[in-house]
Wavefront OBJ file of the C-alpha trace (Angstrom):
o trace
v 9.256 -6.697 19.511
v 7.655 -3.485 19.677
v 5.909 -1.824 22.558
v 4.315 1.500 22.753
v 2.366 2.532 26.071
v 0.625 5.805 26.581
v 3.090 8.196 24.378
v 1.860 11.560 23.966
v 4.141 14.439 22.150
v 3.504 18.005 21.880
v 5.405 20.821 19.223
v 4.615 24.055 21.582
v 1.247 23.911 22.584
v 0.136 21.928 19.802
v -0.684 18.042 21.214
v 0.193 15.702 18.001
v 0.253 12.216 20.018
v -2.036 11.709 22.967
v -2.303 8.177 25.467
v -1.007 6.335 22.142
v -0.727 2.269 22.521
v 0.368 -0.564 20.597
v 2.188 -3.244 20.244
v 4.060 -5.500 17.516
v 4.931 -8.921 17.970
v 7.623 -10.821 15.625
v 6.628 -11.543 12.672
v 3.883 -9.115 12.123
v 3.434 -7.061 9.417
v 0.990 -3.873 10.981
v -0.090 -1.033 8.833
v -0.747 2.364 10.241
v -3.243 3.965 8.477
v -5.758 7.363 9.135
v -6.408 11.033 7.855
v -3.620 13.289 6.821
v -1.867 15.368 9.894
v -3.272 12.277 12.200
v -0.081 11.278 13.952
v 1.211 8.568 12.259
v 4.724 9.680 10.973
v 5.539 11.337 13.839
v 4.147 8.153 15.421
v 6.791 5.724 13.712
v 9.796 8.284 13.878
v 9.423 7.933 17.929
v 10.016 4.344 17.869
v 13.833 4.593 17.011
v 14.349 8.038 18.679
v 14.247 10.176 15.880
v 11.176 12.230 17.363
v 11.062 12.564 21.568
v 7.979 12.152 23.342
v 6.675 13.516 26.156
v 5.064 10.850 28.108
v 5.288 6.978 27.684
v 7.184 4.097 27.336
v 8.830 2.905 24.088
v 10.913 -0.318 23.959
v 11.832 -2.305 20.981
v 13.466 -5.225 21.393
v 13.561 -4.887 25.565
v 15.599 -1.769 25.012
v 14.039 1.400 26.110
v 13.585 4.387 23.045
v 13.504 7.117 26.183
v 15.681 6.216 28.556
v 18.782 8.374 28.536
v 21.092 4.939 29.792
v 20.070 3.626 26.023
v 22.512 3.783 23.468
v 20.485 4.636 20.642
v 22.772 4.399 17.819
v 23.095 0.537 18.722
v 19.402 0.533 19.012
v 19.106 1.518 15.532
v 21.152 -1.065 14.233
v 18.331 -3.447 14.577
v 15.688 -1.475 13.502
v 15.776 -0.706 9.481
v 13.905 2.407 8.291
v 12.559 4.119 5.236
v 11.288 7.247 4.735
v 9.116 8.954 2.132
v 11.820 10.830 0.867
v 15.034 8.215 -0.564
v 18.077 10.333 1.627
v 20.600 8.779 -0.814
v 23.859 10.106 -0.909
v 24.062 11.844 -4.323
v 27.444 11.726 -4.477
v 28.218 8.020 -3.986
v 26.833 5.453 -6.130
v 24.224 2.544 -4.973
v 27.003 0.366 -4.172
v 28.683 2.997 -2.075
v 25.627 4.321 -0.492
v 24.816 0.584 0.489
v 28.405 0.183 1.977
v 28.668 3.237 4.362
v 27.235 2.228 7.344
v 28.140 -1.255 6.970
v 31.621 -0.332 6.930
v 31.457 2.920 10.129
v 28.730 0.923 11.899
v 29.222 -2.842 11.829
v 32.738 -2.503 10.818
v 32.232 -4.726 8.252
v 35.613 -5.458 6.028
v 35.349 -3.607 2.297
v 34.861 -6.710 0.651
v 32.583 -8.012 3.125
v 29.948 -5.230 3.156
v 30.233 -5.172 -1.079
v 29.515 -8.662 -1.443
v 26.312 -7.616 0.734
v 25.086 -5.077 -0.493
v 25.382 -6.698 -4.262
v 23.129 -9.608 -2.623
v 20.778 -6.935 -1.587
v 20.498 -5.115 -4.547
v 19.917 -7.947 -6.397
v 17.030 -9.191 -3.708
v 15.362 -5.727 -4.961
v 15.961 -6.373 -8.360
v 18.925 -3.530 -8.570
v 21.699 -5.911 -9.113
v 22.205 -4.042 -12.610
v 22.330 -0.766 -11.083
v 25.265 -0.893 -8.372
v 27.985 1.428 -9.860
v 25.131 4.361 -11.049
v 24.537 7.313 -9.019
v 21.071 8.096 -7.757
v 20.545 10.824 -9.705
v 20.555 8.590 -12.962
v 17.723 6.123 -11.241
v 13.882 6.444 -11.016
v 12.268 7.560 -7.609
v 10.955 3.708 -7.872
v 14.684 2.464 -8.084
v 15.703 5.108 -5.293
v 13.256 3.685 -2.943
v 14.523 0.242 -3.826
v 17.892 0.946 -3.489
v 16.682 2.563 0.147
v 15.161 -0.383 1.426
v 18.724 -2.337 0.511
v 20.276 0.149 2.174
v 18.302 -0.361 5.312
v 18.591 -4.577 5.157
v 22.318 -4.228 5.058
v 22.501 -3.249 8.937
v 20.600 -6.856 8.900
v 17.714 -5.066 11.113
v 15.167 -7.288 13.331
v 12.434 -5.028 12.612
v 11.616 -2.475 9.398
v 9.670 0.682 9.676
v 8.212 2.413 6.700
v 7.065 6.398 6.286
v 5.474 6.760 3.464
v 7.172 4.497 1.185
v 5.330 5.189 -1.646
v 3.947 8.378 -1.219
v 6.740 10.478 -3.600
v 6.231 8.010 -5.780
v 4.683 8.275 -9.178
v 1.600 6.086 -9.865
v 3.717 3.381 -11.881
v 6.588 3.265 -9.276
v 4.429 2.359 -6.434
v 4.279 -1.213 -7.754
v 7.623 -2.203 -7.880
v 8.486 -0.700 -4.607
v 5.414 -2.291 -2.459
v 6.370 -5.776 -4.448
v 9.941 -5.922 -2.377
v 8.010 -5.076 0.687
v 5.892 -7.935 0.067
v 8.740 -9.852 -0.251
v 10.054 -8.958 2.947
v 6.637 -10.206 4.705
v 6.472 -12.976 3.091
v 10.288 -13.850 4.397
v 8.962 -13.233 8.010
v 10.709 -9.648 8.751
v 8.530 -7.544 11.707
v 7.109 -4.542 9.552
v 5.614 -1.105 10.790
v 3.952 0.298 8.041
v 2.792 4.137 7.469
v 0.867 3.928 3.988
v -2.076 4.672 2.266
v -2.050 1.802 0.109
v -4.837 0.224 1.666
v -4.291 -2.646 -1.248
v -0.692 -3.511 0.429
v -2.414 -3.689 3.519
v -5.735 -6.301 2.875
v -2.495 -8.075 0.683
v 0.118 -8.395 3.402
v -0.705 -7.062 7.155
v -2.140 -8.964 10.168
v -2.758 -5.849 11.531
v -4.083 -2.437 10.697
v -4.007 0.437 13.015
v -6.285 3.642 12.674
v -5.278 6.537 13.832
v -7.098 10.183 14.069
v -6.337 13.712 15.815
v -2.814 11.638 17.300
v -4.685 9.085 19.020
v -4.663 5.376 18.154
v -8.589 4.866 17.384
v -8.538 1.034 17.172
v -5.936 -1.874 16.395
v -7.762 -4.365 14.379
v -7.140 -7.573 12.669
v -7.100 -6.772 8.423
v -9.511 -8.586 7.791
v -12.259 -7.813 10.513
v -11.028 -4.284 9.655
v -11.903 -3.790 5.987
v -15.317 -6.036 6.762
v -16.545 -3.980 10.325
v -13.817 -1.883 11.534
v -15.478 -1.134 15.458
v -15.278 2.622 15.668
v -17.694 5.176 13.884
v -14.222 7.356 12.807
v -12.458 4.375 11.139
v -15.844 3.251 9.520
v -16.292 6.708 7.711
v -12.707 5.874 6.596
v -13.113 2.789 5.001
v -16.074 4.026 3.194
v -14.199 6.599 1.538
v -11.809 4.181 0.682
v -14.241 2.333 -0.930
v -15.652 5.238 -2.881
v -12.098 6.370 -4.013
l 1 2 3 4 5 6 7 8 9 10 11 12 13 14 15 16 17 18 19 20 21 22 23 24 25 26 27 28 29 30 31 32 33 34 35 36 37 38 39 40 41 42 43 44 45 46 47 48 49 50 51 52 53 54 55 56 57 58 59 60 61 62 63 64 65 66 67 68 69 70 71 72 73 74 75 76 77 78 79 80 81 82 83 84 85 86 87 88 89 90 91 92 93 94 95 96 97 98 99 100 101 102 103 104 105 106 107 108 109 110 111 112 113 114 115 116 117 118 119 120 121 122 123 124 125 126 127 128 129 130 131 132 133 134 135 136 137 138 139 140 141 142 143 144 145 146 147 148 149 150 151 152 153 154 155 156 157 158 159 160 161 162 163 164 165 166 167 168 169 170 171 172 173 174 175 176 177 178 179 180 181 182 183 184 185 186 187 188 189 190 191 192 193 194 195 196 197 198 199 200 201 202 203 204 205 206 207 208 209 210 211 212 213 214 215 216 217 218 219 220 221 222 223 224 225 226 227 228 229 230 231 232 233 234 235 236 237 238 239 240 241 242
């Protein structure tokens, strides 16, 4: 569903993606893991278009990210995503926030794109929440109310920044248990974290990145036991001393 060939990206003369492949078939759930400043956000953001790349081939779905004949908006549609920080509307409430695009995207009917979103909310255990603003929520519930927000466009694939990283300790529970959820109901997942515990939980695959190149892809469980590169073994032993 997802294929990335040889992307490389520069800001100015700084390289932050070089010769980067991998793919992600349906139904996977792969976690993208590595140092801080390694590549990986900027890494996810180029598979819907939100950050151009220099070199490479992106296609999700069959449609081409870099091709200037694809109608990325569209693309988008089908391809959910949540970023570290919640980007809820402040001034609408969860209900409303949940609605929007529904309503200017898939020109879905008022009632139609309500009765939705309260299904969502209450698949993320938000259903009592719907008429509060965001402001009067946790960051936990923000996040939750986020990843509603990004099944109501009923995407084909979900990609995660950093869910949990504004997170307080005790929210980071409760927002990794609906994206368990999610993998256990067979939704495609790309996954920035550093909860390696998510990952030996839910993914198939783990990729480790360092200095924006993709080190190794690796099935989660041959990683954690022998990952096969020198830079992703010092990793997991740090992990393990954490």
């Amino acid at each position: 569903m997802i294929s990335i060939k040889s992307i490389s990206k520069s800001y100015g003369a700084v390289r932050v993606l070089t010769d980067c492949s991998v793919s992600v078939s349906k139904g996977d759930v792969m976690v993208v893991c590595g140092p801080s400043g390694s590549g990986k956000s900027t890494l996810i953001k180029c598979v819907n278009g939100l950050e151009p790349f220099d070199k490479g081939t992106i296609e999700v779905n069959g449609a081409s990210v870099g091709d200037p004949k694809t109608d990325l908006p569209t693309l988008r549609r089908s391809v959910g995503m949540v970023f570290q920080s919640f980007e809820l509307f402040p001034h609408m409430t969860v209900t409303e926030n949940l609605c929007l695009a529904q309503r200017k995207v898939l020109k879905r009917p008022i009632e139609q794109s309500r009765k939705r979103a309260l299904e969502l909310l209450q698949r993320v255990a938000m259903q009592g929440h719907a008429d509060k603003y965001p402001s009067q929520l946790s960051g936990g519930q923000q996040q939750r109310v986020a990843i509603a927000r990004a099944l109501a466009m009923d995407p084909t694939v979900m990609l995660f920044d950093e869910p949990t990283s504004a997170l307080d300790p005790e929210m980071v529970g409760e927002v990794l248990d609906v994206m368990v959820s999610l993998a256990k109901d067979g939704m495609t997942m790309m996954v920035v974290t550093h909860e390696m515990g998510f990952a030996k939980q839910v993914a198939n695959w783990v990729v480790f990145m360092d200095a924006g190149r993709v080190i190794e892809k690796t099935p989660t469980d041959e990683f954690f036991r022998q990952p096969s590169s020198e830079r992703a073994k010092d990793f997991v032993c740090s992990i393990a001393r954490s």
